[in-house]
Structures are given as structure tokens and as C-alpha cells.
KOLMARDO-870887 format. One line per field, with one value per residue (C-alpha): residue number from 1; x, y negated, z; chain. Coordinates in nm, 3 decimals. Each point is the difference from the previous one (the first is absolute). Layout:
// residues N
n c(NUM, ...);
xx c(X, ...);
yy c(Y, ...);
zz c(Z, ...);
chain c(A, ...);
//
This chain:
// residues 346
n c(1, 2, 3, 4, 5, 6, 7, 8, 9, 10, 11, 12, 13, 14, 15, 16, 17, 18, 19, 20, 21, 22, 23, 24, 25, 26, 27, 28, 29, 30, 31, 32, 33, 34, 35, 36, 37, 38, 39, 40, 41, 42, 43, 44, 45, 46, 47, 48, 49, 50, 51, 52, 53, 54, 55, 56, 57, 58, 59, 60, 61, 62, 63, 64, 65, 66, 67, 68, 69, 70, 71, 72, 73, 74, 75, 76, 77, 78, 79, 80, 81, 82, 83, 84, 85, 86, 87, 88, 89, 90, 91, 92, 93, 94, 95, 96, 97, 98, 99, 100, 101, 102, 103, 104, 105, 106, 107, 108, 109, 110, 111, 112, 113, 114, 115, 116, 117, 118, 119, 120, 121, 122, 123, 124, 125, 126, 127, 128, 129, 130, 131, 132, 133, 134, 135, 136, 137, 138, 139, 140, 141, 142, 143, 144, 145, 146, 147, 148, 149, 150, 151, 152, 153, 154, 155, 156, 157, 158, 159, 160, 161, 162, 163, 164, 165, 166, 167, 168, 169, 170, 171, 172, 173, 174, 175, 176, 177, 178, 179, 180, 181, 182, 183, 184, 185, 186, 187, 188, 189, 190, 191, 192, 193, 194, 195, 196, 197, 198, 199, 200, 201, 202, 203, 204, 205, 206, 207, 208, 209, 210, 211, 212, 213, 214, 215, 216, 217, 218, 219, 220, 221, 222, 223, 224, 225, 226, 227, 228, 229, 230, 231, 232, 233, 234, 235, 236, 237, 238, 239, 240, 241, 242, 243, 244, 245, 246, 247, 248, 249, 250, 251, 252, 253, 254, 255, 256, 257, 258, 259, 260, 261, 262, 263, 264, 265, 266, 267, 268, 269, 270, 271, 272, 273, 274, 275, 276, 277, 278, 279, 280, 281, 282, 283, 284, 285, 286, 287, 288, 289, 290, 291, 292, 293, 294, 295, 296, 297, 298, 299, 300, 301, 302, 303, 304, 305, 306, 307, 308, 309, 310, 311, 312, 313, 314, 315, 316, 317, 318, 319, 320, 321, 322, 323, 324, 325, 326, 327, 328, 329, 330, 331, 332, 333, 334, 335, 336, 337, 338, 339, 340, 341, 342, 343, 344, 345, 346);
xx c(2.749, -0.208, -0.115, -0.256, -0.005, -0.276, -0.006, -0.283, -0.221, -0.243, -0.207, -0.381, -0.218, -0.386, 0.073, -0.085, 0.165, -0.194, 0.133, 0.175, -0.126, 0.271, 0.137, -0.277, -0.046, -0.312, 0.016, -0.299, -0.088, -0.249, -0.269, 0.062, 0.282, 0.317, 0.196, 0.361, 0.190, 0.391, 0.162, -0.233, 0.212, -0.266, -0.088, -0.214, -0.311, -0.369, -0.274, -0.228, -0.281, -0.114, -0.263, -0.250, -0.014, -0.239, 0.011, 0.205, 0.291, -0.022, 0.086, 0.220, 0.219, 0.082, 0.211, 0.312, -0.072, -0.351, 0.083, 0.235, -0.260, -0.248, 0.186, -0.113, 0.044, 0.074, 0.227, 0.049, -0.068, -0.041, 0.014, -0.230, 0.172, -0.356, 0.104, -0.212, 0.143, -0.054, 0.039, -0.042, -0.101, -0.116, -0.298, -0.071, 0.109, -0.056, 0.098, 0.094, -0.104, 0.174, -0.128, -0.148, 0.116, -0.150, 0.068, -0.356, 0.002, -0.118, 0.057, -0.074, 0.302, -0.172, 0.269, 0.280, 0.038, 0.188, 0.208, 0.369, 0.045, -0.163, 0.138, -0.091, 0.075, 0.055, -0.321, -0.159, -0.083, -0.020, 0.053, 0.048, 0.000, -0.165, 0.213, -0.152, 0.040, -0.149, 0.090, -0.263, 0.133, -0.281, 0.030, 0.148, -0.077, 0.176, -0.217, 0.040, -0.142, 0.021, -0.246, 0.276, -0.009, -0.409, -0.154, 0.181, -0.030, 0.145, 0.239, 0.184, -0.058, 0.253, -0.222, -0.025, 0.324, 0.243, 0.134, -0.041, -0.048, 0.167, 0.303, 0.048, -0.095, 0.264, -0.001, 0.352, 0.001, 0.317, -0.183, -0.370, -0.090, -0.086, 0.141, -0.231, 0.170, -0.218, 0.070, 0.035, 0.106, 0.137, -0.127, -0.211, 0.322, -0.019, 0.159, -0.234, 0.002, -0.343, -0.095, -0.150, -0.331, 0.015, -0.022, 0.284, 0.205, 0.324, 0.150, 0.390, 0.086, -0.181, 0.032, 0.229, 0.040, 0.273, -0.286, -0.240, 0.057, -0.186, 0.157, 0.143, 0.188, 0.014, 0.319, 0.092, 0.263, -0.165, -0.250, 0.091, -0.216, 0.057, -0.100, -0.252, 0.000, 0.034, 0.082, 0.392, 0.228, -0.124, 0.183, -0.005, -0.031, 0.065, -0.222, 0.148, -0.246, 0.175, -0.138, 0.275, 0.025, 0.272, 0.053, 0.177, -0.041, -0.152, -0.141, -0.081, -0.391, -0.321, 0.050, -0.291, -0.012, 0.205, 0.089, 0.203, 0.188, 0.169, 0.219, -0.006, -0.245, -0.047, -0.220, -0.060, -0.049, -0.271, 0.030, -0.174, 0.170, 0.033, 0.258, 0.163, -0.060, 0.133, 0.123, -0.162, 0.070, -0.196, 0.242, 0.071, 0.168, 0.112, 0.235, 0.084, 0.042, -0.261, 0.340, 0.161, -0.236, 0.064, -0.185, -0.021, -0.259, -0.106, -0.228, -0.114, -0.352, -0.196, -0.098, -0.370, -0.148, 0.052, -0.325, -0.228, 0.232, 0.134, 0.381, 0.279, 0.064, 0.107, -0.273, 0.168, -0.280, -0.120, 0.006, 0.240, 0.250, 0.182, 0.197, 0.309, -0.152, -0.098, -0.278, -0.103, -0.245, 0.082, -0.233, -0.017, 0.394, 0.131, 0.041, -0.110, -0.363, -0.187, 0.259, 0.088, 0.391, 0.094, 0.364, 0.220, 0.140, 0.329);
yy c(0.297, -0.294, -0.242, -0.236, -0.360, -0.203, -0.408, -0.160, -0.187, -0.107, 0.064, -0.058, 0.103, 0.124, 0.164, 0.368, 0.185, 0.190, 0.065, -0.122, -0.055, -0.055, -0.391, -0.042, 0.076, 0.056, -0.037, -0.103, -0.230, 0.188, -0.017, -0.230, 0.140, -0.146, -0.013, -0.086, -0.063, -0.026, -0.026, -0.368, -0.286, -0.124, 0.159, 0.247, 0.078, 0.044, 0.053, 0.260, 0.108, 0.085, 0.271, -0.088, 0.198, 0.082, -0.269, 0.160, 0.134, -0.353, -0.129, 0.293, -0.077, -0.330, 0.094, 0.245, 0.267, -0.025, 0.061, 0.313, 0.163, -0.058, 0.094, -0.293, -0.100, 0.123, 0.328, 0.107, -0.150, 0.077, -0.156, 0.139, -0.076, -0.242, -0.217, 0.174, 0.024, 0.291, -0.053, 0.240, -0.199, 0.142, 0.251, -0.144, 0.025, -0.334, -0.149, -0.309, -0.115, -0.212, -0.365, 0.065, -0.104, 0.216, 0.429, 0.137, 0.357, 0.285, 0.314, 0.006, 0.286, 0.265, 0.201, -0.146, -0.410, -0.004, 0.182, -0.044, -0.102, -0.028, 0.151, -0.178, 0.166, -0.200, 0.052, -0.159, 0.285, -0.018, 0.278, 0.015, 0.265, 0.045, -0.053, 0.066, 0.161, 0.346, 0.168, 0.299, 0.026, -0.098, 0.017, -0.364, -0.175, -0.184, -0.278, -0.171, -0.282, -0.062, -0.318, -0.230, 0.080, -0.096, 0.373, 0.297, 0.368, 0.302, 0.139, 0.236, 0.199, 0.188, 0.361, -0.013, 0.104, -0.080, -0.350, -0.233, -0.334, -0.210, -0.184, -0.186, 0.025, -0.161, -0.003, 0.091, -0.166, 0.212, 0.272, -0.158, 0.247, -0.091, 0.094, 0.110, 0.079, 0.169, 0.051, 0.103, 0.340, 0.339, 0.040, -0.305, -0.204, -0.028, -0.178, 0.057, -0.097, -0.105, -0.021, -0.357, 0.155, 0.189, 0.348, 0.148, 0.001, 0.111, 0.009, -0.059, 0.057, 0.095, 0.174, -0.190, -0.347, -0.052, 0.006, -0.283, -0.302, -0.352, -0.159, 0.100, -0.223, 0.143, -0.104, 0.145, 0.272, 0.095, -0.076, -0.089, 0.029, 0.012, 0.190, -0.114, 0.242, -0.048, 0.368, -0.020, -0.207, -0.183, -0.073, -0.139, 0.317, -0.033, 0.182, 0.049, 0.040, 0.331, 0.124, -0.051, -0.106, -0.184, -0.113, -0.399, -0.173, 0.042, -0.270, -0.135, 0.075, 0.062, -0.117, -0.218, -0.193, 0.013, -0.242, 0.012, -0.357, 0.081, 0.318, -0.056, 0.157, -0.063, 0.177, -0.145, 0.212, -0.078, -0.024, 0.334, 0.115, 0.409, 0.270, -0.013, -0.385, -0.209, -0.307, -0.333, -0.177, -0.028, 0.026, -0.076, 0.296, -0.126, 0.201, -0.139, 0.348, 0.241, 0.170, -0.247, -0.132, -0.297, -0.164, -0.386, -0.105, 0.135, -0.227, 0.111, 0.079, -0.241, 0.034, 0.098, 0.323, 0.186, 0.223, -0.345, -0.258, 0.211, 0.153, -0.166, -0.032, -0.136, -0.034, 0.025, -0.071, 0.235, -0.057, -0.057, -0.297, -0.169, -0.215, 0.038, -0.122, 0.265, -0.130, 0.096, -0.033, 0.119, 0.117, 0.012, -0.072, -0.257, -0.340, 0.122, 0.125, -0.165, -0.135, 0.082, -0.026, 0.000, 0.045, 0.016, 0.320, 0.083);
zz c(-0.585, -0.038, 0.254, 0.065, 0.144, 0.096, -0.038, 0.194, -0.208, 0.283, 0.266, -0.015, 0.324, -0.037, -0.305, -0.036, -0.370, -0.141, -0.372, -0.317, -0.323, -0.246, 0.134, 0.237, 0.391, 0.143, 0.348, 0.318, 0.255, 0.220, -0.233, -0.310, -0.238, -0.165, -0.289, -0.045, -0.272, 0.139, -0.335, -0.055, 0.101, 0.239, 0.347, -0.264, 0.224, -0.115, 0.199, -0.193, 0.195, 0.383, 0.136, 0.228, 0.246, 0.333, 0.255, 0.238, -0.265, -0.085, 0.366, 0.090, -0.314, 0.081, 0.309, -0.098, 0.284, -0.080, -0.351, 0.066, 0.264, -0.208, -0.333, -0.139, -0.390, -0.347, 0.053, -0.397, -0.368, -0.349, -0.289, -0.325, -0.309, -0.063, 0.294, 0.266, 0.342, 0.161, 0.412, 0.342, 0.289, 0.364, -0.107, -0.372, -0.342, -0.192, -0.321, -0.131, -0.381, -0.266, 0.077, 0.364, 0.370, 0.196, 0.055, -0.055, 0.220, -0.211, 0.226, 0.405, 0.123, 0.185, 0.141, 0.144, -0.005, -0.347, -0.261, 0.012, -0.373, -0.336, -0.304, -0.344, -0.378, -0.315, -0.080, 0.302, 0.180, 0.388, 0.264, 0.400, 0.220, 0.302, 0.343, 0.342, 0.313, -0.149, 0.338, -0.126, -0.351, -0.156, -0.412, -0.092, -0.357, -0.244, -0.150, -0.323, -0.213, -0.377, -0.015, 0.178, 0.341, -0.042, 0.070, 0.171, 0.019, 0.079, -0.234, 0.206, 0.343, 0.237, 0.151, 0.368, 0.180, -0.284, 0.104, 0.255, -0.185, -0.331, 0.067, -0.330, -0.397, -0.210, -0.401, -0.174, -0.298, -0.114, 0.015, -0.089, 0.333, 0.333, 0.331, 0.347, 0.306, 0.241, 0.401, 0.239, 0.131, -0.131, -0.317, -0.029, -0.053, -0.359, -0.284, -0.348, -0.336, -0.177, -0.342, -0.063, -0.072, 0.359, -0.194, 0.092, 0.365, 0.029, 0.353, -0.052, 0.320, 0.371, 0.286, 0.251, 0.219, -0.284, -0.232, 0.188, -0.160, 0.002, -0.273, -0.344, -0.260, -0.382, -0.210, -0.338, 0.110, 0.313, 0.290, 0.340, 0.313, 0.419, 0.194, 0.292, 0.287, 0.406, 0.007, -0.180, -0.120, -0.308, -0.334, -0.350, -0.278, -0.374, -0.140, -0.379, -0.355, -0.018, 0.329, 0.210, 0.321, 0.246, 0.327, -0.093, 0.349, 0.384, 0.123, 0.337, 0.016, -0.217, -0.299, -0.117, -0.287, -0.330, -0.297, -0.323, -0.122, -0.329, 0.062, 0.383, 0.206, 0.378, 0.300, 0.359, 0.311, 0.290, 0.409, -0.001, 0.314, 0.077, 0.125, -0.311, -0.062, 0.262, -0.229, 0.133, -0.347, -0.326, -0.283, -0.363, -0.215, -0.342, -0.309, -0.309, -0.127, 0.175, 0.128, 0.280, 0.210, 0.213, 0.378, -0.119, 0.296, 0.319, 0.180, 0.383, 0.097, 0.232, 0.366, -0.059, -0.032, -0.322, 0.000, 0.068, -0.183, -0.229, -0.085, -0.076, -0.384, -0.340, -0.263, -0.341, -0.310, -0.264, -0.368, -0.278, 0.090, -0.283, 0.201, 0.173, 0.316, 0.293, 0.185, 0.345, 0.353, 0.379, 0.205, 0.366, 0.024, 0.176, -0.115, -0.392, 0.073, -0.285, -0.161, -0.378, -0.103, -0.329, -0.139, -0.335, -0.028, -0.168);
chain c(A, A, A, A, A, A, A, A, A, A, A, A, A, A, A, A, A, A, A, A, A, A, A, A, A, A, A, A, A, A, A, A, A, A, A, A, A, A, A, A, A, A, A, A, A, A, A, A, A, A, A, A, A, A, A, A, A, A, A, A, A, A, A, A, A, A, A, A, A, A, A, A, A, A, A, A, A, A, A, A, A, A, A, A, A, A, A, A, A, A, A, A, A, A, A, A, A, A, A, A, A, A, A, A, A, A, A, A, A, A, A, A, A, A, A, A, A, A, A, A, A, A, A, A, A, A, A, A, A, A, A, A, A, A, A, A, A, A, A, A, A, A, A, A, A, A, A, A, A, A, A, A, A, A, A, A, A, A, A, A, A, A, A, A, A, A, A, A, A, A, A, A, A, A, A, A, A, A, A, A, A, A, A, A, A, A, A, A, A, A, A, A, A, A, A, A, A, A, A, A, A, A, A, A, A, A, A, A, A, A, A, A, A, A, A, A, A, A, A, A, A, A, A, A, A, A, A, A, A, A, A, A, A, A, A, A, A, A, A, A, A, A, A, A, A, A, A, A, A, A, A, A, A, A, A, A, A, A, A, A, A, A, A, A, A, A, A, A, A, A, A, A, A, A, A, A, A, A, A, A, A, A, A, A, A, A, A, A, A, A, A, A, A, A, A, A, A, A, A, A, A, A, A, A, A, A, A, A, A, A, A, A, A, A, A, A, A, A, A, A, A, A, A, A, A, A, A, A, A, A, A, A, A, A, A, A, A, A, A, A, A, A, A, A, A, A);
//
């Protein structure tokens, strides 16, 4: 059995992750967005770019609980291998070019106020899927740009009555595939494999709350994913490249986000409170071996109300992190809402 320790590196407040690229954090500050550098001798920040948003995002973000009712700010990010970033902010799609400043907005969200992630292929290709309250089961799309995040279409549509919405799209690059999961009851609980061309969907696995997932993290011998439901207990799967699949850890609540360091992967839970979820703490799940899983943090939720200021969690940032540094940001916890810790793990 191996085991995990975390050394804290430091402790930076206003600062949202959002993903890795190789040595480099990207990370926001309501509306203007970060990079950081922890391995450069210096304090390592660079201020990259901002979004200018309506008036009144642009007041309510500048007070935290205006910021969290409001769901204020950049919530995920790409990078192109050209440079491009690639964001989701509150109802818009916008992009960010080699040599500019400012995110230029190049699709208006119709359904829903914004995708839950992006999903980007080594050859620049772009996708999201749609995620709204689709209470009716209308058909939901999957939209997808090869100019660079510049022009988007349709590349991919659920029939009426099939799912609910798109939880996440995540690219495998050990498998040069990418990964949908798909919510949010019965058989609309999906996990499916895509070609990179979108011609061909495979759906691994379906059919059960142990099948609704949020987040998914690829790694060469396997893929691991947690489950997100209020209905039973959750857990962390391994989900092996023969097909096989196994139960490695419970954990205290939905699972939410996911990240791979190295050979380590971790998962934090949410403040989703149900029958079956009654833990008041967001925590951080971490195995240096996919097979013994570890609780490293567990920070409380806050006093307000969840459904207006949002539940208790730990954001954990895409993308492919070359350091040995895990990076992350509470929200609506006590005492670390906002705040982004980073640590040295060993």
C-alpha cells in the first residue's frame, strides 16, 4: 500500500483553478485570469487576460456572495495546442488569441447558463455538451468547433427521452478517444466512448446511479470516475482498458471533480445533502495507486443557503499536470471559500 502526503506550499485567496498545462496553472479572479508558474523561483504569477462582462456580473462579482449567487466568473479552460484559450463563463463561450488581452465571446448558451467542461484533441478540436434543466427531455446536443473555438456547430445530438443533459467530455490521450458521461436517471446515466471524429458511440457502461458520474480522469492502465448521485452512496470505480470494473473507495458525498498528478489521481465530493448523503464536509480523495484511496481534506460547508449560494465543495483543475504540485479552490466552506491551496505531494 502506498500513501500520500501533502506539504503546503501556500495559500492564495480569489483564485479560482481551472486547469494545468504541462508547468503552468491557470487559475481566475472573478473575471480577469491567471497564470502560475510554482516551479519559478519568484512568486510566478501572470496576469493573462480578463472578460468584460455585463454591468451587473461586473458589480455582483466583486463581492464573494454576489459572486457565488450569481455564479460569477470563468468556470472551465482550454488550451489549443496554437495558444488559444478556450473559456466557459455564465451563458457564453469565448476565446482568447495568441497576443490579445481580452476573451472575445463567440457563442451566446441557449439552454442552460453553461456547459460543465470543454474537451480539446491534439488536433485542436473543441467539443461541449449541452447541460440544463431538461425537465421534458428534450433532445440535447453536443457542439464542436475545429476553427479554434471561433465558429461552433452541432456535431452530435441525443433523441428526445434518451438522457437528461451532458455532464462532462474529456479526451484520453491513451486511448486518442474521448469520454461523455451523460445523466441523470435509469438509463440515461451513461458512460460512452467517442471516436475523435464523433462517428462512432460506444456506451461502456449505463443503466444505474452507480453509472452517473460528473467527472472522469483517464490514466494509461485504467480510467477512474465517481459517482454523483443524491439517491445512494457514491464511490470511486476503476474502470480498467480491459473492460473491467471495481468498486476501490466510498466516499462521503457526490463526487465532483477529478484530477491525475503523475500516477496519483484524486476526486472531491460536494455538500449535496440527501437520505443517503448526510456528510456536512467537502472532501479530498487521493491514491497513489488507483487501489488505496485516502481522505487528505475535509473542509465544512458555510452557513448560507446551498441552493442560492451554492454547495459546499473542492474544485480540483482539469488538464495534464507535470508537476508534483496538487492545486486546489473551496467553495462555500468555511473559512476556505475562494481560497486556492496548493501543496507538494509525496
Amino acid at each position: 500500500m502506498r500513501s500520500l502526503s501533502l506539504a503546503p506550499l501556500g495559500r492564495f485567496p480569489c483564485r479560482r483553478v481551472l486547469t494545468w498545462h504541462g508547468h503552468t496553472l491557470y487559475v481566475s479572479q472573478g473575471y480577469t485570469l491567471w497564470q502560475w508558474e510554482p516551479e519559478i523561483a519568484t512568486s510566478g504569477w501572470t496576469r493573462v487576460g480578463w472578460f468584460c462582462p455585463s454591468w451587473l456580473r461586473h458589480l455582483s462579482s466583486v463581492v464573494r456572495l454576489g459572486h457565488r449567487l450569481r455564479r460569477d466568473g470563468f468556470h472551465a479552460l482550454e488550451v489549443l495546442p496554437d495558444g488559444t484559450l478556450v473559456a466557459v463563463l455564465p451563458k457564453a463561450i469565448a476565446i482568447l488569441q495568441p497576443g490579445d488581452t481580452e476573451f472575445q465571446e463567440t457563442w451566446r448558451v441557449r439552454r442552460g447558463t453553461r456547459p460543465l467542461s470543454l474537451a480539446v484533441t491534439p488536433d485542436g478540436a473543441v467539443y461541449w455538451g449541452e447541460y440544463f434543466d431538461n425537465s421534458k427531455r428534450r433532445p440535447v446536443h453536443v457542439y464542436g468547433s475545429l476553427d479554434g473555438g471561433r465558429t461552433w456547430e452541432v456535431v452530435h445530438t441525443f433523441k428526445a427521452g434518451s438522457i437528461r443533459h451532458i455532464h462532462s467530455i474529456t479526451y484520453d490521450r491513451f486511448a486518442d478517444c474521448l469520454w461523455m458521461l451523460t445523466g441523470d436517471i435509469g438509463a440515461e446515466c451513461r458512460i460512452v466512448r467517442v471516436s475523435p471524429d464523433w462517428r462512432t458511440l460506444d456506451t461502456v457502461l449505463s443503466g444505474s446511479q452507480q453509472t452517473r458520474a460528473v467527472s472522469l480522469v483517464p490514466t494509461p492502465q485504467a480510467l477512474y470516475f465517481a459517482t454523483d448521485t443524491p439517491l445512494e452512496v457514491n464511490a470511486i470505480y476503476r474502470l480498467g482498458r480491459d473492460g473491467s470494473v471495481e468498486r476501490v473507495a466510498a466516499i462521503a458525498g457526490s463526487g465532483m471533480r477529478g484530477c491525475r498528478m503523475g500516477k496519483s489521481v484524486f476526486f472531491s465530493t460536494a455538500v449535496e445533502p440527501s437520505k443517503v448523503n448526510r456528510h456536512r464536509f467537502s472532501c479530498l480523495y487521493g491514491s497513489a495507486d488507483g487501489r488505496s484511496w485516502q481522505r487528505l481534506v475535509e473542509w465544512r460547508k458555510d452557513c448560507w443557503p446551498m441552493r442560492l449560494f451554492q454547495y459546499g465543495r473542492i474544485l480540483l483543475p482539469r488538464g495534464d499536470n507535470e508537476t508534483s504540485i496538487l492545486a486546489a479552490t473551496g467553495v462555500a466552506v468555511r473559512g476556505e471559500d475562494g481560497v486556492m491551496h496548493a501543496w507538494q505531494v509525496s
